[in-house]
C-alpha positions as a Markdown table, in Angstrom:
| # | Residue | x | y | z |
|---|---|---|---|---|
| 1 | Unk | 187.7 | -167.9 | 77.1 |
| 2 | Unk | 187.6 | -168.4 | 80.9 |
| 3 | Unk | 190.3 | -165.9 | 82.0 |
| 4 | Unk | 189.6 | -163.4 | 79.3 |
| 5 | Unk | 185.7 | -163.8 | 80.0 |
| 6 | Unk | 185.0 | -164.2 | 76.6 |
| 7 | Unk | 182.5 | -167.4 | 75.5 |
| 8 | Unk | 183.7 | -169.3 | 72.3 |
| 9 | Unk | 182.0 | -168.8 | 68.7 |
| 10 | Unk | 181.4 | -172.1 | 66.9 |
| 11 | Unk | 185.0 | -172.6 | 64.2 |
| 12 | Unk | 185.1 | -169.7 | 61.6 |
| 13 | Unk | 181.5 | -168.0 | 62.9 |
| 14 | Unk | 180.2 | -164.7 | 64.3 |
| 15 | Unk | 176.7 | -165.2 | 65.1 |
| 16 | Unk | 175.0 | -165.6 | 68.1 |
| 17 | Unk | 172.8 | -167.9 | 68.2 |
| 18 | Unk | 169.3 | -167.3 | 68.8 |
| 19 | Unk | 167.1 | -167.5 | 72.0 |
| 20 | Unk | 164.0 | -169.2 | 72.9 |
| 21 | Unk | 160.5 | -167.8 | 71.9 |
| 22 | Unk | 157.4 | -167.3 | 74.4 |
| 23 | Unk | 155.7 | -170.5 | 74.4 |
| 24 | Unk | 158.8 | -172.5 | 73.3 |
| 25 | Unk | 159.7 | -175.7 | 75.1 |
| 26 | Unk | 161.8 | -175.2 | 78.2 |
| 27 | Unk | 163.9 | -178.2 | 79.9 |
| 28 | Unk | 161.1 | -179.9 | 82.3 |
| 29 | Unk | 159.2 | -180.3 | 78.8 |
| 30 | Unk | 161.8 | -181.9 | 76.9 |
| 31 | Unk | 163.7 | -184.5 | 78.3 |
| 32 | Unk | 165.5 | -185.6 | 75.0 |
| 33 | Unk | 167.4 | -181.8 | 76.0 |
| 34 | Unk | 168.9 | -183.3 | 78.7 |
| 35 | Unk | 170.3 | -186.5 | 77.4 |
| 36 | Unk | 171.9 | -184.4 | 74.4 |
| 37 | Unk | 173.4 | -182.5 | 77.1 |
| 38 | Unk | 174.4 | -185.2 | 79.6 |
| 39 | Unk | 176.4 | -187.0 | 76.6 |
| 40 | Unk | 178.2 | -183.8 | 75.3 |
| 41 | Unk | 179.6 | -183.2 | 78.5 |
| 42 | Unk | 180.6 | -186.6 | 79.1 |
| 43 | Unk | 182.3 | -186.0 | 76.0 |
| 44 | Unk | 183.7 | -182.9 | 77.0 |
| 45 | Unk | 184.9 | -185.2 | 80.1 |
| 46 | Unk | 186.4 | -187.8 | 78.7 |
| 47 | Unk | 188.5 | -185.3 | 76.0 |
| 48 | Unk | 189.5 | -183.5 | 79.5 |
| 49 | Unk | 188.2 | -179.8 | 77.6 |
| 50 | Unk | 185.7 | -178.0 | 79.3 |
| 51 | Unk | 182.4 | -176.8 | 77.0 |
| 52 | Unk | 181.8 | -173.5 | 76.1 |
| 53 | Unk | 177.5 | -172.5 | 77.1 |
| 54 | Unk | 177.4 | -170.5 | 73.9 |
| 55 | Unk | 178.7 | -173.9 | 71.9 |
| 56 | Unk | 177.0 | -176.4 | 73.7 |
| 57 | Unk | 173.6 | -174.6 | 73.1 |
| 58 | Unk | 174.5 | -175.1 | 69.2 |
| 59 | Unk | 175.0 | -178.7 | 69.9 |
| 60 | Unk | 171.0 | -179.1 | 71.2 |
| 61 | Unk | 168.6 | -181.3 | 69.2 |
| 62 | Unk | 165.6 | -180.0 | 67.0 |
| 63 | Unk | 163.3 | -178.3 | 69.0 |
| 64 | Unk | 164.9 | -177.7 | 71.5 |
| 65 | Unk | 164.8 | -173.3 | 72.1 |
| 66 | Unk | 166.8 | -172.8 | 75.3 |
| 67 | Unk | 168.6 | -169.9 | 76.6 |
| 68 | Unk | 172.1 | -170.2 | 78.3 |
| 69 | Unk | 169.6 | -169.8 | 81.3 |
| 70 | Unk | 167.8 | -173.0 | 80.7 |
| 71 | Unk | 171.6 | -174.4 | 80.4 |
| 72 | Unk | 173.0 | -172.8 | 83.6 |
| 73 | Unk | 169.4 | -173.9 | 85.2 |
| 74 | Unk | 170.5 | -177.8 | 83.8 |
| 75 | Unk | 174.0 | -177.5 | 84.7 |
| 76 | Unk | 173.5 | -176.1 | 88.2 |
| 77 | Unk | 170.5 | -178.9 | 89.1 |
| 78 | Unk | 173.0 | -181.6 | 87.6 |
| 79 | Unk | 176.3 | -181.1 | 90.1 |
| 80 | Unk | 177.6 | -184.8 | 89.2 |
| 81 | Unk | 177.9 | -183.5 | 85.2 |
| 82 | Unk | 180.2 | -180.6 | 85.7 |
| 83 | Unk | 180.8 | -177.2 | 86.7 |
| 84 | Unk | 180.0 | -173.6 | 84.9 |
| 85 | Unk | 183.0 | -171.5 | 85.0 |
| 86 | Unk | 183.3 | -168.2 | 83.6 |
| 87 | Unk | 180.7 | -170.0 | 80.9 |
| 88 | Unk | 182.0 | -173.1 | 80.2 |
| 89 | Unk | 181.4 | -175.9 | 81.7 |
| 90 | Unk | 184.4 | -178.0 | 83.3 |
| 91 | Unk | 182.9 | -182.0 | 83.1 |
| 92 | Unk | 183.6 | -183.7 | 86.6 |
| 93 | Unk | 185.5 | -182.7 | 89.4 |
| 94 | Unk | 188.1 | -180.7 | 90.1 |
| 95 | Unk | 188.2 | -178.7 | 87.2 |
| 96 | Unk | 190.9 | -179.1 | 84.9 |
| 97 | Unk | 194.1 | -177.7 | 85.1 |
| 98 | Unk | 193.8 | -176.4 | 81.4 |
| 99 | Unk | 194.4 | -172.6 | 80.7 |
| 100 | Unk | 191.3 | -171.7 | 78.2 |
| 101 | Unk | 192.5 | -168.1 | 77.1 |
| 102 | Unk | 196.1 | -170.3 | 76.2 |
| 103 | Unk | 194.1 | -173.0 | 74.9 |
| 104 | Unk | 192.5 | -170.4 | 72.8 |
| 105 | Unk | 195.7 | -168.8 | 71.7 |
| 106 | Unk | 197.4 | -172.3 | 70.7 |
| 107 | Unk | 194.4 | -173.0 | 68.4 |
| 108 | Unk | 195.0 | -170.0 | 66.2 |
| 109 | Unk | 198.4 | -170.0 | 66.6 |
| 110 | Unk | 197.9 | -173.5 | 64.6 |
| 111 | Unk | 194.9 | -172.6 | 62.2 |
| 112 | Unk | 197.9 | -169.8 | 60.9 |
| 113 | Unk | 200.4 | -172.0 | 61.1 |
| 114 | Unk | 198.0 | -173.9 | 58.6 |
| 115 | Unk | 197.0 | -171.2 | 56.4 |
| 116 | Unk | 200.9 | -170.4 | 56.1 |
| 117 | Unk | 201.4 | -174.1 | 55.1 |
| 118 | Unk | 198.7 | -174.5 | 52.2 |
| 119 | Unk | 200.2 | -170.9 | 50.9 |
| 120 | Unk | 203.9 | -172.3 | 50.8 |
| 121 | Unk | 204.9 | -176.0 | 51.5 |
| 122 | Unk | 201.4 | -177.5 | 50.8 |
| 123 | Unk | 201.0 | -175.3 | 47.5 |
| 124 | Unk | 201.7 | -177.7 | 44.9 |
| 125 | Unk | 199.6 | -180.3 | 46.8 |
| 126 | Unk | 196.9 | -177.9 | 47.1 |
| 127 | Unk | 196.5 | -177.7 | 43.7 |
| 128 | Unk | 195.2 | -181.2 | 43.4 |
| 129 | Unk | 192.0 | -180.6 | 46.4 |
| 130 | Unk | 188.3 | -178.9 | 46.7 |
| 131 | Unk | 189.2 | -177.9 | 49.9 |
| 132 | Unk | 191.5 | -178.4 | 52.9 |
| 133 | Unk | 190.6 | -177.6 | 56.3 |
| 134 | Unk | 191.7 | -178.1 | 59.6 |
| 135 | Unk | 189.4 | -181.0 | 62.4 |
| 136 | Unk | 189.9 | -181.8 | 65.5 |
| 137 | Unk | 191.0 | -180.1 | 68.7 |
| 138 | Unk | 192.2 | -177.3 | 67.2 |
| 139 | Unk | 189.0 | -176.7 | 65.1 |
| 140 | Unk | 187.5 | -176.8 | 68.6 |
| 141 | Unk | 189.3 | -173.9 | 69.5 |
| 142 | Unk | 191.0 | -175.3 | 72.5 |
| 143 | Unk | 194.2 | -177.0 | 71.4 |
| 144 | Unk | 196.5 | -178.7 | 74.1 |
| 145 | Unk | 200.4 | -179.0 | 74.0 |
| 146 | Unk | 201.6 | -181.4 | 72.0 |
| 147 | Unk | 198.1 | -181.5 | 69.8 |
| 148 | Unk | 198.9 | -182.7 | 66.3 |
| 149 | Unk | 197.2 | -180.3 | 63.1 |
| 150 | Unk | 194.8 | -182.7 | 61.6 |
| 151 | Unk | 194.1 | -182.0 | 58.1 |
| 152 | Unk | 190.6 | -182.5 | 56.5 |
| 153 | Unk | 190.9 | -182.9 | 52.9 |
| 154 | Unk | 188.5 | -183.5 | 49.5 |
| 155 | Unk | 190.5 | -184.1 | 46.6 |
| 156 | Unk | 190.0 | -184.0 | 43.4 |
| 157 | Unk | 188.5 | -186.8 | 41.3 |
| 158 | Unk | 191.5 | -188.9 | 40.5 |
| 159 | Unk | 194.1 | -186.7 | 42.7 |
| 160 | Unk | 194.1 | -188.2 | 46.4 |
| 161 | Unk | 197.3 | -189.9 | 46.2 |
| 162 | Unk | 199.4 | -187.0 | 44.3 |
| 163 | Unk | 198.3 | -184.7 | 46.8 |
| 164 | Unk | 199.6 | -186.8 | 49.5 |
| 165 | Unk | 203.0 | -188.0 | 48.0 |
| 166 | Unk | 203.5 | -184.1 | 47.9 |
| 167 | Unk | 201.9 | -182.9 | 51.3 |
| 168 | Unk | 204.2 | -185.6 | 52.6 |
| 169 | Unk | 207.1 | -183.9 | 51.0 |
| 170 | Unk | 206.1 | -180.5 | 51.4 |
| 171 | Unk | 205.9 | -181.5 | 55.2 |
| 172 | Unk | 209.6 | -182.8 | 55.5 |
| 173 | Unk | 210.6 | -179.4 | 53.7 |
| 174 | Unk | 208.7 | -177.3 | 56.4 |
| 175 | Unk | 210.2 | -179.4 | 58.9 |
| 176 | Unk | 213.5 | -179.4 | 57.6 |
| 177 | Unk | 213.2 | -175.2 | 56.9 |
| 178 | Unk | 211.9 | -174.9 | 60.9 |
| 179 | Unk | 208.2 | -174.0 | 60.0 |
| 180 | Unk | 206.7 | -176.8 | 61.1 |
| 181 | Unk | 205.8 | -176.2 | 64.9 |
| 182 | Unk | 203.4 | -178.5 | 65.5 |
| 183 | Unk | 203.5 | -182.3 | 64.1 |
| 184 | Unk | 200.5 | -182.5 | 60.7 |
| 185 | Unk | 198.7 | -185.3 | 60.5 |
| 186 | Unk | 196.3 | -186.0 | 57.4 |
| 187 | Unk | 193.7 | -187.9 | 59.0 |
| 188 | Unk | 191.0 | -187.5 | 56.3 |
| 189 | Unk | 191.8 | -187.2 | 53.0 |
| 190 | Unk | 189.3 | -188.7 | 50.4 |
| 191 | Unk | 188.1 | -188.0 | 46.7 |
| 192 | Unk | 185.0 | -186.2 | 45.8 |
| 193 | Unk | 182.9 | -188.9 | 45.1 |
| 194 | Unk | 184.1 | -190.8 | 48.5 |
| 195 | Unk | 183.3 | -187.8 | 49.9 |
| 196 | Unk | 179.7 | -187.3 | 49.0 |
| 197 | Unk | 179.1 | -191.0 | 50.0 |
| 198 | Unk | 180.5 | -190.4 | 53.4 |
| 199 | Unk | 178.4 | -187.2 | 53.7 |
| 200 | Unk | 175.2 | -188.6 | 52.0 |
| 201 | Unk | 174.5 | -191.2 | 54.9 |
| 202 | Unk | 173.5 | -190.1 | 57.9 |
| 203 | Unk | 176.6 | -191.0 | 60.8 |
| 204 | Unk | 175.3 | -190.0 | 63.6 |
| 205 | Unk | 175.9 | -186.5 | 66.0 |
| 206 | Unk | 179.7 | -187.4 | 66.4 |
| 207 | Unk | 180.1 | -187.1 | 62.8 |
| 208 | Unk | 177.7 | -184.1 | 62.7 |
| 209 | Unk | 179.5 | -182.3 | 64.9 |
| 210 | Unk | 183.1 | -183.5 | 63.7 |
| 211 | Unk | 182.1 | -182.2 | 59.6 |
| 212 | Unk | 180.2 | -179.0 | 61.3 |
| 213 | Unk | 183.3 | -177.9 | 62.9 |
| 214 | Unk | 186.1 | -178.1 | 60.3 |
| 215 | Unk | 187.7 | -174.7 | 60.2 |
| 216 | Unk | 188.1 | -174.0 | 55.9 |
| 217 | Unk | 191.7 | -172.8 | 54.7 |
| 218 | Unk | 190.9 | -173.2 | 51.4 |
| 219 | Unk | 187.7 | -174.2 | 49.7 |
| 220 | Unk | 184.7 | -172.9 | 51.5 |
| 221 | Unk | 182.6 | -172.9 | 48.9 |
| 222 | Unk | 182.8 | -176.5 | 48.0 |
| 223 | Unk | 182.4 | -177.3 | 51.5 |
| 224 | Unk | 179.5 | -175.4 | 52.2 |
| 225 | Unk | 177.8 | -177.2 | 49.0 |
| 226 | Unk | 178.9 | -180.5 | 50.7 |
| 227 | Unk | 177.5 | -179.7 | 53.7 |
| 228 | Unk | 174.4 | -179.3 | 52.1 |
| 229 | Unk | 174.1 | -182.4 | 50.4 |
| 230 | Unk | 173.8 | -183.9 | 54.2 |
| 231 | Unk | 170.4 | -182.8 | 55.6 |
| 232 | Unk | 170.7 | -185.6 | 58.3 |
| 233 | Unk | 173.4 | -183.0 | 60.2 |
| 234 | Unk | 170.8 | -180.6 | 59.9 |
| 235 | Unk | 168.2 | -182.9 | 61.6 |
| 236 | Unk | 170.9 | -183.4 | 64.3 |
| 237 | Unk | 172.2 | -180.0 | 64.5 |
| 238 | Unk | 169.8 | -177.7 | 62.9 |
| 239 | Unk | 171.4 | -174.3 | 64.8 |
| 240 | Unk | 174.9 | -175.0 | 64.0 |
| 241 | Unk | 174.0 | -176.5 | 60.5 |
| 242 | Unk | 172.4 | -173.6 | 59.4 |
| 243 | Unk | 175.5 | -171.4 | 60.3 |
| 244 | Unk | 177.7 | -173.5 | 58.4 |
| 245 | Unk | 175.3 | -173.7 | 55.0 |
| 246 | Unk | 173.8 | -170.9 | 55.0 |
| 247 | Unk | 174.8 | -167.5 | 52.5 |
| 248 | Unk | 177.9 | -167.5 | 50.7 |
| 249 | Unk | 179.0 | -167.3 | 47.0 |
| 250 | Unk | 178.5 | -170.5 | 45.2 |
| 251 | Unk | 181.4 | -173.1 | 44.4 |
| 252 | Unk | 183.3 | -172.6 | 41.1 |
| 253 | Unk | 183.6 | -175.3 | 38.9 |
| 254 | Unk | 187.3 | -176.5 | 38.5 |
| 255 | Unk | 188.3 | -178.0 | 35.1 |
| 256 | Unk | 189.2 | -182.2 | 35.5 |
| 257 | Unk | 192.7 | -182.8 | 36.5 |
| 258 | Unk | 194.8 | -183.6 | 33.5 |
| 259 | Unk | 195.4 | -187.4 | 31.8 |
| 260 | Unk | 199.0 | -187.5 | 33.1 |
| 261 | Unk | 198.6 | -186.2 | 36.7 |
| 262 | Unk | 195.8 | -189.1 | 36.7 |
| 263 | Unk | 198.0 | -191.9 | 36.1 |
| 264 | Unk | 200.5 | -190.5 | 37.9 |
| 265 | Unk | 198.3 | -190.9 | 40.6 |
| 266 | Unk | 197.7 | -194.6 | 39.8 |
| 267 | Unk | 201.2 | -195.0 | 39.6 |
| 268 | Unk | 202.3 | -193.8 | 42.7 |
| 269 | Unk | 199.2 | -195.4 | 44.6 |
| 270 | Unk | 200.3 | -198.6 | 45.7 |
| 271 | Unk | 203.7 | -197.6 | 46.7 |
| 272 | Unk | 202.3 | -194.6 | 49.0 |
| 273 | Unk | 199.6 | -196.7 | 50.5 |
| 274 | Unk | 201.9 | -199.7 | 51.1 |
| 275 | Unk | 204.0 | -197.0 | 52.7 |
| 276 | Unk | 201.6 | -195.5 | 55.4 |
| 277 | Unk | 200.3 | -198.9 | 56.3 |
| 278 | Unk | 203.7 | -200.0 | 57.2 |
| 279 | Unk | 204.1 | -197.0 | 59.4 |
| 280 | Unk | 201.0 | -197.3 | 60.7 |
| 281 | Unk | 202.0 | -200.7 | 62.0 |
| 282 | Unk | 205.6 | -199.1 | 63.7 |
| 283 | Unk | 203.7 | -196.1 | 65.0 |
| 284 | Unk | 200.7 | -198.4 | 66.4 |
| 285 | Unk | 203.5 | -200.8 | 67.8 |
| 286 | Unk | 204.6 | -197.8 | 70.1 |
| 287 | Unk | 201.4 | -196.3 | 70.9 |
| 288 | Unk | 200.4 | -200.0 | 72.8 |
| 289 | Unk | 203.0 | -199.2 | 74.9 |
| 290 | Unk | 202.2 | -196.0 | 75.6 |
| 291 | Unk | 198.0 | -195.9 | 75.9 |
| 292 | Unk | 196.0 | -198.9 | 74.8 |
| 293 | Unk | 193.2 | -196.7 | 73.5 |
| 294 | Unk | 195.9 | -194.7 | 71.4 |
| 295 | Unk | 196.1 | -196.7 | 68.2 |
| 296 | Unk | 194.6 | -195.9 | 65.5 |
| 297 | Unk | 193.1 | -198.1 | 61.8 |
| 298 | Unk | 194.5 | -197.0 | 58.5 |
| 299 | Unk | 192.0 | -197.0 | 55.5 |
| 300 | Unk | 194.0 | -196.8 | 52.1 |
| 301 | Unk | 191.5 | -197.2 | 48.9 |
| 302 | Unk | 192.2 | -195.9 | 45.5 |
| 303 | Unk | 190.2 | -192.8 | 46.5 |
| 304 | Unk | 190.3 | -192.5 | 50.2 |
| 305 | Unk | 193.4 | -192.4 | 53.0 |
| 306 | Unk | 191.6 | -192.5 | 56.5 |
| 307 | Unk | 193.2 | -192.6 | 59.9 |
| 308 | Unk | 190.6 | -193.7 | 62.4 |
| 309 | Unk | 191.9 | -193.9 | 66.0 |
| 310 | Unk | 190.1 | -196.2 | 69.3 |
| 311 | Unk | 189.7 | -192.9 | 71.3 |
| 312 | Unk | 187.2 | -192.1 | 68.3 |
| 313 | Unk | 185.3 | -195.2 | 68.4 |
| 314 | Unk | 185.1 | -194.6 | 72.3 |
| 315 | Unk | 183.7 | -191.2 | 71.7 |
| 316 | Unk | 181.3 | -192.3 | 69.2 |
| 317 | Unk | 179.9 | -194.3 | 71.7 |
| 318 | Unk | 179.8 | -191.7 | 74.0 |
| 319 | Unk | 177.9 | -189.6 | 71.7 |
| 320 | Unk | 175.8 | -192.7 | 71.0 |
| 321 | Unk | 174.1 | -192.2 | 74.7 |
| 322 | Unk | 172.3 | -189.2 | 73.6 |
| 323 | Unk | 168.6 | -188.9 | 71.9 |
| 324 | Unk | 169.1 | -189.2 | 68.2 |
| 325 | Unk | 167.5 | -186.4 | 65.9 |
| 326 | Unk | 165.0 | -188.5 | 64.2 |
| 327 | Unk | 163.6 | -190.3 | 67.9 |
| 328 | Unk | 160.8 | -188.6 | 68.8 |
């Protein structure tokens, strides 16, 4: 990434992705290319990260075959959008201050930091999920200080609220013990029948993009058999969808969590949720100080714990400006 040279793979992939065919449609014929590409970088604006070429040309719609030279061509005859640097492109002017090949390095500094976690402090709670993975800037790949670790997690049926009363307790012992660098947050954490609602209905390329780019510590498998329960991210994303679904060994069936752990779970529901939303109102109290567009809405349900923040409805919007997948 920009001092090293190197262009940035899509979270946890190798694969290039693959170049346009004689014939194919090029940007004057498709104008839908240039909308998607507009609002991604006004993304990529607003977040204050420049966009890798190699990752934006993932993020096109369907039927879309560019090269990185039909981006570069866009890019270059669009000034006002941003500026191609060492291949990635830095949205407005002047380009940002961030270092890329430290951005980089913080990202997988945290992704181990993670791994570490679910294989010591989280481990009882991980007993109770399909998968856990990391979202966010540092599934990106380009984490800035003072980023939290966002964890993306499907529980179990009948196990959301056990695994957080422990991941909250394994997270004070990893804070406590010194092995807790960076703050965790766990922004997404939701049942296995919540999430195959959330998943089933199409949300949009924010979404897409968001559920494409999870980086898996545990559970790939599973995930890979959600993601392909939601063909509407293909019909956004069909490049960076098909990485994501495609090969792999299929997802082993985990016996039901036991009676007792279940009502356990009931039991300590209400007292867990009641306790998040309480210090969701102190920690929103502060944040109005801080940045208006900083606070965040807490979703507590029997099977789901949500954090949804303003700067992601802003960015939905954003996202909103580009062609959907299923306009012609």
């Amino acid at each position: 990434m920009g001092a090293s040279g190197k262009s940035l793979k899509p979270p946890g992939q190798g694969a290039t992705p693959k170049t346009a065919a004689p014939g194919s449609p090029v940007r004057g014929d498709h104008p839908a290319v240039e909308t998607r590409v507009r609002a991604l970088l006004e993304v990529a604006r607003v977040r204050r990260v420049p966009l890798a070429l190699e990752q934006l040309l993932l993020l096109l719609p369907p039927g879309a075959a560019w090269t990185q030279e039909d981006l570069r061509s866009c890019v270059a005859s669009h000034p006002a959008w941003g500026r191609l640097v060492d291949g990635y492109v830095h949205a407005g002017v002047p380009v940002p201050d961030l270092d890329i090949a430290e951005g980089r390095l913080r990202s997988e500094a945290m992704i181990h930091e993670a791994e570490a976690a679910v294989s010591d402090h989280l481990r009882p709670a991980a007993a109770f999920v399909h998968c856990i993975g990391v979202s966010g800037s540092v599934a990106y790949g380009l984490a800035e200080p003072g980023d939290d670790l966002d964890f993306f997690v499907v529980a179990r049926r009948g196990g959301a609220w056990l695994f957080l009363l422990l991941a909250f307790l394994g997270s004070r012992r990893a804070h406590r013990a010194g092995s807790r660098a960076s703050p965790w947050c766990f922004n997404y954490v939701v049942e296995e029948g919540a999430a195959d609602g959330d998943f089933g209905v199409p949300q949009g390329l924010m979404v897409a993009r968001e559920a494409l780019s999870v980086r898996l510590i545990k559970g790939d498998p599973f995930y890979r058999e959600l993601l392909g329960h939601a063909e509407w991210m293909g019909a956004e994303l069909p490049q960076l969808y098909a990485l994501r679904t495609g090969g792999g060994e299929a997802s082993p069936t985990p016996p039901p969590i036991g009676w007792i752990s279940r009502l356990v779970n009931l039991l300590v529901y209400p007292a867990v949720a009641t306790y998040l939303q309480m210090a969701a109102l102190v920690g929103n109290h502060r944040l109005r100080r801080e940045s208006p567009t900083g606070c965040f809405r807490t979703e507590t349900t029997l099977h789901r714990y949500q954090l949804r923040t303003e700067h992601f409805d802003r960015l939905r919007g954003v996202y909103a400006r580009g062609i959907p997948a299923s306009t012609d």
